[in-house]
Backbone bond lengths (Angstrom), bond angles and torsions (degrees), N, CA, C in turn:
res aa  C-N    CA-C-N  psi(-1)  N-CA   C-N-CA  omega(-1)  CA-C   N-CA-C  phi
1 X - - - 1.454 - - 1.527 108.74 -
2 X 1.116 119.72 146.49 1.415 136.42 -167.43 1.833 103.02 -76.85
3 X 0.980 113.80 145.04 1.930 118.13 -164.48 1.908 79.26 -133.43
4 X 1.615 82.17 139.99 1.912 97.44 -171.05 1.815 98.43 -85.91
5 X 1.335 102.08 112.49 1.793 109.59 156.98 1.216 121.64 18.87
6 X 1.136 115.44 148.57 2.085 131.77 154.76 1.270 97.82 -128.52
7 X 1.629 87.79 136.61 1.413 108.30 177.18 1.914 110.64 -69.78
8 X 0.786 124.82 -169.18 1.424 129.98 160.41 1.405 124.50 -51.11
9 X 1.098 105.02 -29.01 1.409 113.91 -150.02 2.205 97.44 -107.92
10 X 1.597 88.09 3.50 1.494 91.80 175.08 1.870 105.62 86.97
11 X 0.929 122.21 -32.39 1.730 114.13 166.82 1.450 119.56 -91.05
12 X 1.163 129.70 165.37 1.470 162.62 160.04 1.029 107.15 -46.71
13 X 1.589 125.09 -56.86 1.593 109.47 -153.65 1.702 101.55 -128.89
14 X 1.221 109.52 -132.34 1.641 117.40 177.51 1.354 108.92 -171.92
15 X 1.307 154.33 120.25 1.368 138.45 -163.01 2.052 103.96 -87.31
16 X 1.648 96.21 150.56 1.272 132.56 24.72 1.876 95.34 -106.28
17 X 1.293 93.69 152.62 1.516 132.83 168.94 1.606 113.15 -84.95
18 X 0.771 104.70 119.16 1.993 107.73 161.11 1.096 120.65 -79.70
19 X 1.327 166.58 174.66 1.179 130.94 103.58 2.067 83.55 -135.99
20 X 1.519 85.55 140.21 1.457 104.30 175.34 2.301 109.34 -119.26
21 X 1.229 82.08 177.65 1.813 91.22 -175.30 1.678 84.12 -112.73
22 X 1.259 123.16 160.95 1.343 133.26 170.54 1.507 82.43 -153.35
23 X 1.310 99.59 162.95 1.632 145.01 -145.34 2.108 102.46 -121.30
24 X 0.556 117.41 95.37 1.743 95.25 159.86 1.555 125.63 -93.98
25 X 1.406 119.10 110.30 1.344 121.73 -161.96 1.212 124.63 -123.30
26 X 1.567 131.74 117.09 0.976 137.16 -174.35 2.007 114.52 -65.35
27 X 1.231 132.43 146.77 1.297 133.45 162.90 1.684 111.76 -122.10
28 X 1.351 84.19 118.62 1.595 99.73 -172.35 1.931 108.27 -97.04
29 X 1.439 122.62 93.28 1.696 115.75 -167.60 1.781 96.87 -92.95
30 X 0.982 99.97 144.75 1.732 115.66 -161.06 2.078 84.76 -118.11
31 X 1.374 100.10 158.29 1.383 115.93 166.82 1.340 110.14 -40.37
32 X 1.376 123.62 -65.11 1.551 111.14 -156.93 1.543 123.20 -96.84
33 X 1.699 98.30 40.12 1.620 103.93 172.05 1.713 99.36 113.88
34 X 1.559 118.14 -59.41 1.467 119.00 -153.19 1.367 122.64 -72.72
35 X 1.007 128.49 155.84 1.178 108.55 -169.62 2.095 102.15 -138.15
36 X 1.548 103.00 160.27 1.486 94.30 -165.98 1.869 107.12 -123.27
37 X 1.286 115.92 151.26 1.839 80.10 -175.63 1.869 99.08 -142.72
38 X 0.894 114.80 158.67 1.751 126.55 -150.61 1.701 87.40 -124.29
39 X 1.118 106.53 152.37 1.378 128.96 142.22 1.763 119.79 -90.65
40 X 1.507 99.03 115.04 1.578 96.91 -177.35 1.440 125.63 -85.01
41 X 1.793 97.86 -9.18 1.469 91.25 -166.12 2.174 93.51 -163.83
42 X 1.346 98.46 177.05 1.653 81.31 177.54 1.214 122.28 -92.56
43 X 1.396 102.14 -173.18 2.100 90.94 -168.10 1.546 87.39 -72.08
44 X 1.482 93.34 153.42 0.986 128.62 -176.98 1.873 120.47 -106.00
45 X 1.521 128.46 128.67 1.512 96.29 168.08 1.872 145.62 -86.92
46 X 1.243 127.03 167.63 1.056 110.00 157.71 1.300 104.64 -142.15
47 X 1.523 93.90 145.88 2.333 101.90 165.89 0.961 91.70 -106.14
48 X 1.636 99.39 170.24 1.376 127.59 165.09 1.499 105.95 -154.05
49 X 1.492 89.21 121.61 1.749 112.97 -153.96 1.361 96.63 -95.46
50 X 1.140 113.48 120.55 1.840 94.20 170.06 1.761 88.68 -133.85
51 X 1.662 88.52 123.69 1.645 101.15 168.69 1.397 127.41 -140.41
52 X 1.681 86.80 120.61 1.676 121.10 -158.20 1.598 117.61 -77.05
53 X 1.384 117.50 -30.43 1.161 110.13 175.95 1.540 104.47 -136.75
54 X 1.163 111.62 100.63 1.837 142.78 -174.07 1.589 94.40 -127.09
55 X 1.405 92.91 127.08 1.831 88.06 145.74 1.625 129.21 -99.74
56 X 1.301 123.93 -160.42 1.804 125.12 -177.21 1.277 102.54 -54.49
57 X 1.503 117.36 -47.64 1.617 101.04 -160.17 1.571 117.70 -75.60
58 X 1.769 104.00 -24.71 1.786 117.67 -172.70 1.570 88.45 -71.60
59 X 1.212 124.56 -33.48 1.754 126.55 174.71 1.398 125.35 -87.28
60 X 0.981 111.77 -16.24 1.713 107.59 157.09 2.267 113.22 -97.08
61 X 1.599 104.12 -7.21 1.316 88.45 158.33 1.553 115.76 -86.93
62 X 1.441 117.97 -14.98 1.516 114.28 -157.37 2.051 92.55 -78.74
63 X 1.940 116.48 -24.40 1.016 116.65 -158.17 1.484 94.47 -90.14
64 X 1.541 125.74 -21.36 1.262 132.20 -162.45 2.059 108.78 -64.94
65 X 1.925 78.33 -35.35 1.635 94.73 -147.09 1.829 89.47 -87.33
66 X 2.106 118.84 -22.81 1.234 107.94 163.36 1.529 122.59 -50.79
67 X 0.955 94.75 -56.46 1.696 107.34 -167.68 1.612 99.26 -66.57
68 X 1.164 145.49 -42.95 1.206 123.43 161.88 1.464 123.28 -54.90
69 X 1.280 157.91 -33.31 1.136 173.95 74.60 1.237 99.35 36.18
70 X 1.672 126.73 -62.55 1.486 108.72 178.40 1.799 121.36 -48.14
71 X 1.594 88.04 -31.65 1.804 93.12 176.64 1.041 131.53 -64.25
72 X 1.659 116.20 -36.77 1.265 138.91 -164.34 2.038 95.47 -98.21
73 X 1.282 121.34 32.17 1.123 118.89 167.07 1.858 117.64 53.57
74 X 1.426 82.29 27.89 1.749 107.32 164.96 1.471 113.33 51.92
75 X 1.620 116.70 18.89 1.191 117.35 139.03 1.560 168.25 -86.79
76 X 1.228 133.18 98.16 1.296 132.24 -176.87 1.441 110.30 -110.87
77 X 1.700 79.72 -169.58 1.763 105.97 -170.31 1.449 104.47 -106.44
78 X 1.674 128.34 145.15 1.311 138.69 161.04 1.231 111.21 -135.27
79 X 1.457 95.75 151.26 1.349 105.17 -161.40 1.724 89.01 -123.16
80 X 1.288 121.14 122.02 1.743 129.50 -150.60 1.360 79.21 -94.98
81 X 1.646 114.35 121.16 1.489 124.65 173.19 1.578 122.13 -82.55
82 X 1.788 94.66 9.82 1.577 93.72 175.10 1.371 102.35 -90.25
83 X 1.110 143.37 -24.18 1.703 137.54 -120.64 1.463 101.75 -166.54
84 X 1.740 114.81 -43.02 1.624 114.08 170.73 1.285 108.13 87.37
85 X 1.908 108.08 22.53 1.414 87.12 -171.30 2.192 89.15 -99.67
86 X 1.381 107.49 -179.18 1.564 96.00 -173.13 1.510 89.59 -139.51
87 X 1.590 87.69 137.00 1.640 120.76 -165.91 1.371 97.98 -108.46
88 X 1.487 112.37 129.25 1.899 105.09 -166.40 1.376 102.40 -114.41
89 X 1.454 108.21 -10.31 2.023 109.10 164.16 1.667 119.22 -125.86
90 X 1.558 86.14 96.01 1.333 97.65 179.20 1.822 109.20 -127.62
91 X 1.490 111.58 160.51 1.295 116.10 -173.13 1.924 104.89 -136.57
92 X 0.968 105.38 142.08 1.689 98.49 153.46 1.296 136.61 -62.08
93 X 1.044 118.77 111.98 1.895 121.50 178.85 1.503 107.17 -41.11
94 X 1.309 135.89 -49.99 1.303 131.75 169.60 1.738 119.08 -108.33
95 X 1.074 108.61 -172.06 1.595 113.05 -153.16 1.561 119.92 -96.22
96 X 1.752 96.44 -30.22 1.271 105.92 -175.71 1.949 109.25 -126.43
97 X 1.158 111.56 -163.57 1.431 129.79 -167.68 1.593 83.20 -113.14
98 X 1.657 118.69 132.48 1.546 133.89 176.77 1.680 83.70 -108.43
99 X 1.278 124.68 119.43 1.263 135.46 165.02 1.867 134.61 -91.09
100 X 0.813 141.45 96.54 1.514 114.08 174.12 1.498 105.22 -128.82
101 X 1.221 109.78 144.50 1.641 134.66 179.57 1.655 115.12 -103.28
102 X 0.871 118.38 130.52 1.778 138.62 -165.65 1.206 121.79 -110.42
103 X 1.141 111.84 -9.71 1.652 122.15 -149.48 1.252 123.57 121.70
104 X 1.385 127.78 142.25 1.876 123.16 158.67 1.258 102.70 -5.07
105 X 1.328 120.13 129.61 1.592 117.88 154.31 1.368 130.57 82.60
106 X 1.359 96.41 1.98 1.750 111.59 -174.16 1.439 115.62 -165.72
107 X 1.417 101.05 120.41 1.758 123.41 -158.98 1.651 97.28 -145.33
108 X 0.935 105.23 139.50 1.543 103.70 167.14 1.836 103.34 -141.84
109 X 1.845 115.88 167.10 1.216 117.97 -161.45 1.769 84.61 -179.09
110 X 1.081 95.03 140.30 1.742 127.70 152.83 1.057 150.22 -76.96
111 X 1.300 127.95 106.98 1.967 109.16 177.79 1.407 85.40 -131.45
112 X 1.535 92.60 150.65 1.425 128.09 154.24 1.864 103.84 -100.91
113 X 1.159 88.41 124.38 1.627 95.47 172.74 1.493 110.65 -131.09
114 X 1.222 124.73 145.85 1.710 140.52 -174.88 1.471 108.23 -152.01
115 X 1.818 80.05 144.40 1.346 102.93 -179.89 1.561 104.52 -68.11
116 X 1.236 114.00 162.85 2.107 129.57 177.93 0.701 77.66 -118.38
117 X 1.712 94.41 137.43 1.975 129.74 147.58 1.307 100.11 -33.25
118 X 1.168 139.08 179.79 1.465 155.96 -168.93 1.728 103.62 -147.28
């Protein structure tokens, strides 16, 4: 399984870091309007990486390692840079690489990444 990039600088991300718990929740709607709702599974995580000062090459590996991932059924491994613990089914929240260029030497881009149900 494919393991998500290091920047240059030897880490994953760039602060600030997010990382939130999300919920996956079923909604159960009954005949007379109400409706009831379950937890199907446990919280789950997600980051959201935002990294501001990358250059072309830390941004053409982050696009290298998307597009492989789309192949491999958009699964990898993260290794959560708060805690160090490593999550081996994870996916991107969105589909593609958000790009922007600044000048020589400075590009910045976003991912949302989350843990998969198991």
């Amino acid at each position: 399984m494919l393991t998500f990039p290091l920047l240059k600088s030897g880490q994953q991300v760039q602060y600030p870091l997010r990382r939130t718990l999300r919920q996956n929740v079923e909604t159960v709607s009954f005949l007379d309007g109400s409706e009831q709702r379950c937890a199907t599974s446990g919280a789950l995580h997600e980051w959201t990486i935002q990294l501001g000062l990358i250059d072309e090459q830390e941004l053409n590996a982050l696009a290298t390692f998307v597009e492989q991932i789309q192949g491999e059924t958009g699964q990898f491994t993260f290794t959560d840079p708060l805690d160090g613990v490593q999550y081996n089914n994870c996916s991107l929240a969105t589909g593609g690489l958000s790009q922007t260029f600044h000048g020589p030497g400075r590009a910045t881009t976003e991912l949302v990444i989350r843990e998969n149900p198991n």
